[in-house]
C-alpha positions in Angstrom: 10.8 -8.2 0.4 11.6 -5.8 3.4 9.3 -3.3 4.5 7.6 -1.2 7.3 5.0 -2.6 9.2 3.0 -1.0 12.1 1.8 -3.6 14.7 -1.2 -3.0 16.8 -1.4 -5.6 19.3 -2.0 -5.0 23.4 -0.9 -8.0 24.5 2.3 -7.4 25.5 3.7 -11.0 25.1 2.3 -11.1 21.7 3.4 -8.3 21.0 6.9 -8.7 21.7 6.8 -12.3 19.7 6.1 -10.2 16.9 8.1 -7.9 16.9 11.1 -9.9 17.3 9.8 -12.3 14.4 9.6 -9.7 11.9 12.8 -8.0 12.9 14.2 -11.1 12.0 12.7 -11.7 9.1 14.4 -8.0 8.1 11.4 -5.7 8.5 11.2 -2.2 9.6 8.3 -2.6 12.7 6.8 0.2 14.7 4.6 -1.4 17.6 1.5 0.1 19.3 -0.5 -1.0 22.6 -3.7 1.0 21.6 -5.5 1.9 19.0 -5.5 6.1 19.5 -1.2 6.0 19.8 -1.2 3.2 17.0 -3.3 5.5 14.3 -1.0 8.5 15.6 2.0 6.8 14.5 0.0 5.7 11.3 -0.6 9.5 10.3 2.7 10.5 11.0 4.9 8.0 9.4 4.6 6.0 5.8 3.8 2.1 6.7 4.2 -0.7 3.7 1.8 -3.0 6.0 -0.5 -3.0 9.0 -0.7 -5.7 11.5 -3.8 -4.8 13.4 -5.6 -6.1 16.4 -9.5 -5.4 16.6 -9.8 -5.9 20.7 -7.8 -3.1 21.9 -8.1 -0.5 24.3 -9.6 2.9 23.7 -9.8 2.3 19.6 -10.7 -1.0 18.4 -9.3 -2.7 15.0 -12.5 -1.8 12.9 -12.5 2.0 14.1 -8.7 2.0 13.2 -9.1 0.2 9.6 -12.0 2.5 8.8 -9.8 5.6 10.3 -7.1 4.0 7.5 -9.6 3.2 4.3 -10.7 7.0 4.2 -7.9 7.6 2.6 -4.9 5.2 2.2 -5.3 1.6 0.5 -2.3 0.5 2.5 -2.7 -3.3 2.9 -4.2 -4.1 6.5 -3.8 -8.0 8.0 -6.5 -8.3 11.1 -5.1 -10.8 13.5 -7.2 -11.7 16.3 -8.7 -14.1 18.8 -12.1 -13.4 16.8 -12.9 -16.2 14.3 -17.0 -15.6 14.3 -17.6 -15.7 10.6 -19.4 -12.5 11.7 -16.1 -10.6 12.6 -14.2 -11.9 10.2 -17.5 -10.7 6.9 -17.0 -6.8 9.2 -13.8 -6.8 8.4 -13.6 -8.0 5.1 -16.5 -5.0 4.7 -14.0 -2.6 5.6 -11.3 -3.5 2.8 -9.0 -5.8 5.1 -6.3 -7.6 2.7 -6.2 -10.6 4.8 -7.5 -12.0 8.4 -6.0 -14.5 10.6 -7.1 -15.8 13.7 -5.1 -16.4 17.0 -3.5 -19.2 17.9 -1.8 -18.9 14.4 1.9 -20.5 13.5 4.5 -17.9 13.4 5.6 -19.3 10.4 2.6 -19.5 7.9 2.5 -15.3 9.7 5.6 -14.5 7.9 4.3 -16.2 4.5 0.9 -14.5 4.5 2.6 -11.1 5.3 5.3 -11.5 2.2 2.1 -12.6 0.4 0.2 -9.4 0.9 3.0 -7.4 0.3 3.8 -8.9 -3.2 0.4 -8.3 -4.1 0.2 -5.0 -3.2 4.3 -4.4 -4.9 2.4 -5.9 -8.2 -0.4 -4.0 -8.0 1.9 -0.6 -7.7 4.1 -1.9 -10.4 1.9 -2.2 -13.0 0.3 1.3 -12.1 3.3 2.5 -13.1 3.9 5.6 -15.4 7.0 6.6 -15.8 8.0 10.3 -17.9 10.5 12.1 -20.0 10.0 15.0 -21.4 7.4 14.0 -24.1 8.0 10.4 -23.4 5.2 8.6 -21.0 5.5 4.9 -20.8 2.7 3.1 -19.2 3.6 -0.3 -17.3 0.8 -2.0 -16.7 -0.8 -1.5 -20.4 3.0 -2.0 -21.9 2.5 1.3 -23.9 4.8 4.3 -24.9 3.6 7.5 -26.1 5.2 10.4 -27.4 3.7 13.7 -27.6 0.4 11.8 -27.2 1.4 9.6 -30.0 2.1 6.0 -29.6 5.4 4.3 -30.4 5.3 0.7 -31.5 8.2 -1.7 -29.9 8.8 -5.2 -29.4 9.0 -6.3 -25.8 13.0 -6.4 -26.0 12.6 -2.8 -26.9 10.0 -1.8 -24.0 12.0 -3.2 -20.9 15.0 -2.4 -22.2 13.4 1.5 -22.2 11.1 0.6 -18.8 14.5 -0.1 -17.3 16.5 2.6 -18.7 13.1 4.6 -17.6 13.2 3.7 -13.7 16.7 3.9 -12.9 17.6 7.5 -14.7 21.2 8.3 -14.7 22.1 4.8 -13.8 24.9 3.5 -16.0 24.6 0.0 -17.3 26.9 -2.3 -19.2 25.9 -4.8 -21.7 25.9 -7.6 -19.6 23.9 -5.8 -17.0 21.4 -5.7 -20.0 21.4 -9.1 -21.5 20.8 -10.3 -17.8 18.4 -8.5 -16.9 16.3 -7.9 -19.7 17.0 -11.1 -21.9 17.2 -13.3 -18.6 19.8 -15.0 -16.4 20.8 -17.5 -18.9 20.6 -15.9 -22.1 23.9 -16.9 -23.7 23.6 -13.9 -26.2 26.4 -11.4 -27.5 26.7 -7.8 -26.7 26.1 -7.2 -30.1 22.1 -8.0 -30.0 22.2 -5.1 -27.4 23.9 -2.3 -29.2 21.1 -3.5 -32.3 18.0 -3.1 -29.9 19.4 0.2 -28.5 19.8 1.5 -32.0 16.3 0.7 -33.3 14.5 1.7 -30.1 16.5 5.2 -30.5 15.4 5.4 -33.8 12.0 4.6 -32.9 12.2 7.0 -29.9 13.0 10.4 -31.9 14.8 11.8 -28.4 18.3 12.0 -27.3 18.0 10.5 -23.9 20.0 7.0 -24.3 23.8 8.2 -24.0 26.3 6.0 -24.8 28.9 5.4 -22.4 31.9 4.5 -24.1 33.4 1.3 -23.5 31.2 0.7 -20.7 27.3 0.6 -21.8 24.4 3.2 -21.5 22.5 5.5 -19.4 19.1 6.9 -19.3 19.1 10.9 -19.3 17.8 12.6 -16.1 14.8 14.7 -16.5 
């Protein structure tokens, strides 16, 4: 799951290490020696992850993660030579998503940071409302209102509209739809799709699935 990530680390050997291993590993990664340039770049630029030191110069790691947590919950890994069960309960105090401690393998690195990420992807996910018009459909509690009033479906019917809902003007054909929504090895027939499309219009009230003929559907752009 690529991403941006902003490395604080003064070590420049380390730092370099790192960089190059999660360059690799097909991240976006914006490195800083200190803490005042790192939080700079922080404030300027949007950052999926942070990979932060605490002993750095002129800003340590728990002045920059406190700097972060007054307003952003954007995941923050501590990696550092402390491993006092002290340091490691401050940081946890200040919202850290994770904590490793140097010498660490490179490998379990790259694991931990695709596991913080996933988290924090789920998390978002299910926070998810997406809108139309009178239409609000609510991720997380697998809900769809219209004009305040709920619509009952059936779970075909609400990620068959959650798709249709995230990727607006996108067209898709039926087989796009029975893989996706019915899964990889549903052995179904376009025919169950055309049926769930016309009951979940019907349900709807709302011209907003088009039919593109001979090809499939598309959502209607707000």
């Amino acid at each position: 799951m690529p991403g941006k990530i902003l490395l604080f680390e003064d070590e420049v050997s380390i730092r370099s290490v790192l960089y190059e291993l999660l360059t690799d590993a097909g991240y976006e990664v914006a490195a800083a020696g200190d803490g005042v340039t790192g939080l700079a770049q922080y404030r300027r630029e949007s950052f999926d992850l942070v990979l932060l030191d605490i002993m750095m110069p002129r800003m340590d790691g728990y002045a920059v993660c406190r700097a972060i947590r007054e307003n952003s919950d954007t995941p923050v890994i501590m990696l550092t030579a402390l491993d006092e069960e002290e340091a490691q309960v401050k940081a946890f105090e200040l919202k850290v998503d994770d904590y490793i401690t140097k010498p660490f393998s490179l490998k379990l690195l790259l694991l931990r940071v695709e596991a913080v990420l996933r988290r924090n992807g789920q998390k978002k996910e299910q926070g998810q409302v997406f809108r139309f018009g009178e239409l609000v459909l609510e991720v997380e509690e697998m809900r769809v209102f219209r004009g305040g009033e709920e619509i009952s479906l059936t779970k075909i019917e609400f990620e068959l509209l959650r798709l249709f809902m995230e990727n607006p003007g996108r067209v898709f054909t039926r087989d796009n739809l029975l893989n996706q929504v019915w899964g990889y090895d549903f052995c179904g027939e376009e025919k169950a799709v055309n049926i769930h499309i016309m009951n979940l219009r019907r349900k709807l009230h709302m011209d907003c699935i088009e039919t593109i003929r001979g090809v499939g559907y598309r959502f209607a752009k707000n």
